[in-house]
C-alpha positions, 0 to 999 in steps of 0.5 A, spaced: 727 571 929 730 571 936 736 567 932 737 573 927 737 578 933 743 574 938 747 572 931 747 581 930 748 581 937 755 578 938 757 581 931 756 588 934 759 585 941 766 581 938 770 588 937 768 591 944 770 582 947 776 583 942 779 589 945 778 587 952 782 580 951 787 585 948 787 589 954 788 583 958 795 580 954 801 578 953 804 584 948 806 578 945 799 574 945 796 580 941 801 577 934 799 570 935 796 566 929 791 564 930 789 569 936 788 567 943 780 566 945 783 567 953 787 572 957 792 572 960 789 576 966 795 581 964 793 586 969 799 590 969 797 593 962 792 597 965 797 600 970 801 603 964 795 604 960 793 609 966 801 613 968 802 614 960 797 620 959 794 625 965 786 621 965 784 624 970 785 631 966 783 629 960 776 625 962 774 632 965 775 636 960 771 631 956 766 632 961 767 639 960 766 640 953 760 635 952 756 638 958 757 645 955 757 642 948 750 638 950 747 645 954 747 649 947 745 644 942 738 643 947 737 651 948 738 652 939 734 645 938 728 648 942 728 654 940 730 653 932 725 646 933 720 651 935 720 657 931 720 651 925 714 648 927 709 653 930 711 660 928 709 664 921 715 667 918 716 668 911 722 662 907 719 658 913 720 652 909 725 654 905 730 655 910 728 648 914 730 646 908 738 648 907 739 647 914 736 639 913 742 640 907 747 642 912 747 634 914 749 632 906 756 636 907 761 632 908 765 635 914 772 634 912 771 638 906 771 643 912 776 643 916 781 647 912 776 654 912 774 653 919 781 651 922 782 658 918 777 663 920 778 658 928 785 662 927 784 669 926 778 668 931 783 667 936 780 660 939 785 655 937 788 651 943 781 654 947 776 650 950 771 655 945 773 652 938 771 644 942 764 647 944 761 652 939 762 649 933 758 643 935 752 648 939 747 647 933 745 640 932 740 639 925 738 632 927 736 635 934 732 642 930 729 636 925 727 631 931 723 636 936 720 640 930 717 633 929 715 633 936 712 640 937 708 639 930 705 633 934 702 637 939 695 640 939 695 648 937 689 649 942 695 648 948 699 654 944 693 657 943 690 657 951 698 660 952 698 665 949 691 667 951 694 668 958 700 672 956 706 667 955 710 669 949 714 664 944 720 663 947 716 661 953 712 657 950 717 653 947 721 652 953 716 652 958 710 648 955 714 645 949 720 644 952 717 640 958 713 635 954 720 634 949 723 630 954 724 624 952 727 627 945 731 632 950 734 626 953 735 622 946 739 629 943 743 630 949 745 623 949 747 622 941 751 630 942 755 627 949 756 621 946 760 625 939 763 630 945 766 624 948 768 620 941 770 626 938 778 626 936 779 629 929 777 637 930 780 637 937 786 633 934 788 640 928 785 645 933 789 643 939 795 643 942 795 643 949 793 637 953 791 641 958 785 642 954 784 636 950 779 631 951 779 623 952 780 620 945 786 626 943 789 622 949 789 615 946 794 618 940 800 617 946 800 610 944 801 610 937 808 612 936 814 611 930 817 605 934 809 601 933 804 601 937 802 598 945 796 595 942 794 592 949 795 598 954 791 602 947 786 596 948 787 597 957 785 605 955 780 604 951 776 599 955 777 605 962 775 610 957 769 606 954 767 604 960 763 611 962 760 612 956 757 605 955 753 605 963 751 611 960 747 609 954 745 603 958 742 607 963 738 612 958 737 607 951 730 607 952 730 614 950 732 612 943 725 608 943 722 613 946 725 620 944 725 618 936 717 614 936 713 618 942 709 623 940 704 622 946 703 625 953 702 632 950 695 633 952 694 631 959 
């Protein structure tokens, strides 16, 4: 089994040690056959990579996007998950239901209509049009509905004795309670914000506002691409993302798996 999981592990390893080594290439390396193993410790290639785009523009209008982006999915979450599982209104289910049917849409289907109704809003070319439309998330209503239905009736029961109100309940009993799953639904929708490179590419023009993926475009060209400074940018673009999920990947165990610590 343990041989199982290290030959899985260097199968999802050999596309990140691929581009490093590209990264670190002669351009006249990267067409060798069969390819180089070993870099060439080219690292000239990371200095283009940086002077060809405004990184320093584009990573903080990533984290931009991504923490106002992650700040509404947390507050909808918890108040959607909330009414889902705890409170009593009628079509209850049903809507549960066509919301969890969002997720079997396909997006690309669409960009047309929203890209439309985005222009007679007036938010193209707007940090708007990169964070409303992603401040729902359905795997983060689905994930702490699942959560609060976990938690004893008897807690909501003693709150609403003392006065609280539901939205009080949900963001000062259930809320705190959820965080794991709260850190594990911020995490997948900073990570999205951070990889996204589709909408912000139809939606924006300015780079003043685009985020770190848009930027990664400037090296395709119709003269071909620089595949080692794209690789150089990919690595210092990924970097950040990577230490961040490292830092907080137990929370994917813990926020998909733990229900418990609701009574304490």
């Amino acid at each position: 089994m343990a041989i199982v999981a290290v030959v899985v592990g260097l199968a999802f390893l050999a596309p990140l040690l691929w581009v490093l080594i590209t990264s670190l290439s002669s351009r006249g390396d990267v067409y060798r056959f069969p390819p180089a193993l070993w870099p060439d410790w080219q690292w000239g290639n990371y200095a283009r990579a940086w002077s060809a785009a405004p990184w320093v523009r584009y990573f903080l209008n990533t984290v931009f996007i991504g923490a106002c982006t992650v700040a509404l999915v947390l507050v909808t979450s918890v108040l959607a998950g909330f009414a889902f599982a705890r409170m009593r209104f009628l079509g209850r289910t049903p809507l549960f239901l066509l919301v969890l049917a969002v997720m079997m849409v396909p997006q690309t289907v669409l960009i047309i209509p929203n890209y439309v109704i985005a222009s007679r809003l007036h938010l193209l070319d707007t940090y708007w049009i990169q964070i409303l439309p992603f401040g729902a998330s359905v795997f983060g209503i689905f994930l702490l509905r699942q959560f609060f239905l976990s938690i004893p009736q008897e807690i909501f029961d003693a709150a609403q004795l003392d006065g609280a109100g539901p939205v009080r309940m949900a963001f000062q009993i259930a809320g705190p309670l959820a965080r794991p799953s709260l850190i594990l639904v911020g995490l997948n929708t900073f990570m999205g914000a951070w990889n996204s490179f589709v909408w912000p590419y139809i939606m924006t023009t300015k780079d003043s506002i685009r985020p770190i993926e848009v930027g990664l475009n400037a090296f395709y060209g119709v003269n071909g691409t620089d595949w080692t400074t794209l690789s150089a940018a990919v690595v210092f673009t990924t970097i950040p993302i990577v230490v961040l999920f490292l830092f907080l990947q137990k929370y994917f165990v813990t926020g998909l798996y733990s229900t418990s610590g609701a009574v304490r």
